[in-house]
C-alpha positions in Angstrom: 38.5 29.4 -84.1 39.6 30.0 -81.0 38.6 27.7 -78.1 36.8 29.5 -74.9 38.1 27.9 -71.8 36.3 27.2 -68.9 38.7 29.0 -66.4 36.7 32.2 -66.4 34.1 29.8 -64.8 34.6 29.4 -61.6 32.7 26.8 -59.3 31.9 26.9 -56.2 34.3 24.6 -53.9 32.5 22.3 -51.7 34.5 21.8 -48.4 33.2 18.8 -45.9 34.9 20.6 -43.2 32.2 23.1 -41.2 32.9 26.8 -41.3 34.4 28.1 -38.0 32.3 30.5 -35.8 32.4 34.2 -36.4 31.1 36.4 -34.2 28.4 37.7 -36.5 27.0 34.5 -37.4 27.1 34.2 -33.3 25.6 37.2 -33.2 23.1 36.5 -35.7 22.2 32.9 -33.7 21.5 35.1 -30.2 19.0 36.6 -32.2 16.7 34.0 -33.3 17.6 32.8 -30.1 16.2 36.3 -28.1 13.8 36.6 -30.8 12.0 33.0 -30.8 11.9 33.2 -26.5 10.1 36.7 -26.9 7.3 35.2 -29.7 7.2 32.3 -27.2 6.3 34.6 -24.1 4.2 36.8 -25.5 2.2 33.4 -26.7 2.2 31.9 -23.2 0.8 35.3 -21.6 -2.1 35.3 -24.0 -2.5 31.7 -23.5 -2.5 32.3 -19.8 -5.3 35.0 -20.5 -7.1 32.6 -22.3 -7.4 30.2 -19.6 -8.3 32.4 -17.2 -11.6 33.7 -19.4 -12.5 29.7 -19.7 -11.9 28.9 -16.0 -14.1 31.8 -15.3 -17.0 31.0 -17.7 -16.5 26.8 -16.8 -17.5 28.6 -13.1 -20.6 29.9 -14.0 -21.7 26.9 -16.0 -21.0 24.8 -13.3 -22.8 27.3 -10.6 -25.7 27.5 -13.5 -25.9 23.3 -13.7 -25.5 22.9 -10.2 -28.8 25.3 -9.5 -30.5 23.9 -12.1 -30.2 20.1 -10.7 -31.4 21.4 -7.8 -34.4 22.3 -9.5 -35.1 19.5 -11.6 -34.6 17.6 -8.0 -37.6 19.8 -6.0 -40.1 19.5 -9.4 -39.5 15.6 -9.1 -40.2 15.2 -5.4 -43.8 13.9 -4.9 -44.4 15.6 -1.7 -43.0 18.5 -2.5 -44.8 22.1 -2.7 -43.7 23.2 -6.0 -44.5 20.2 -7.5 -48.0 20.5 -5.8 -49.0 23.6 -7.1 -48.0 22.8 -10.7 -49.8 19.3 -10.5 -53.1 20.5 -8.6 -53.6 23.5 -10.9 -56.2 23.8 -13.7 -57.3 26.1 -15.3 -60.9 26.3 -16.0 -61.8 29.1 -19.1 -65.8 30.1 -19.1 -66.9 32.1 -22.2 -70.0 34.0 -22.0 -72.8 33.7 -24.5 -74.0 37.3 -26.0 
């Protein structure tokens, strides 16, 4: 029987030194590079966006809460004319015998 050597198998040789630059792995770094700063643009427009709905809808609430205190304010004056009527009304129902 004949013996099968292990030369037709060839490994892989492991080298601790770091492979030099070439220009398309260079190349291929400037991508990511241009690639990543375009996904992070476009995320910081739409975040921008974003804030700019929020700011616009945290204005309104705070119009809306600042009219309403105002409200609640008059209604708990005890002098005051709103808070007259609502307190000095009644409202009498008569039915009518047939």
């Amino acid at each position: 029987m004949k013996t099968i050597s292990n030369r037709s198998i060839s490994r892989a040789k492991i080298s601790t030194m770091p492979r030099t630059k070439s220009d398309a792995s260079s190349q291929l770094d400037l991508y990511k590079m241009v690639t990543e700063k375009q996904r992070i643009q476009r995320d910081m427009y739409s975040i921008k966006e974003r804030m700019g709905l929020l700011q616009q809808r945290l204005d309104i609430l705070n119009q809306q809460i600042e009219a309403t205190e105002k409200t609640i304010h008059k209604l708990r004056q005890p002098h005051s004319n709103t808070a007259q009527n609502i307190a000095g009304e009644t409202h009498l129902i008569f039915f009518d015998k047939m």
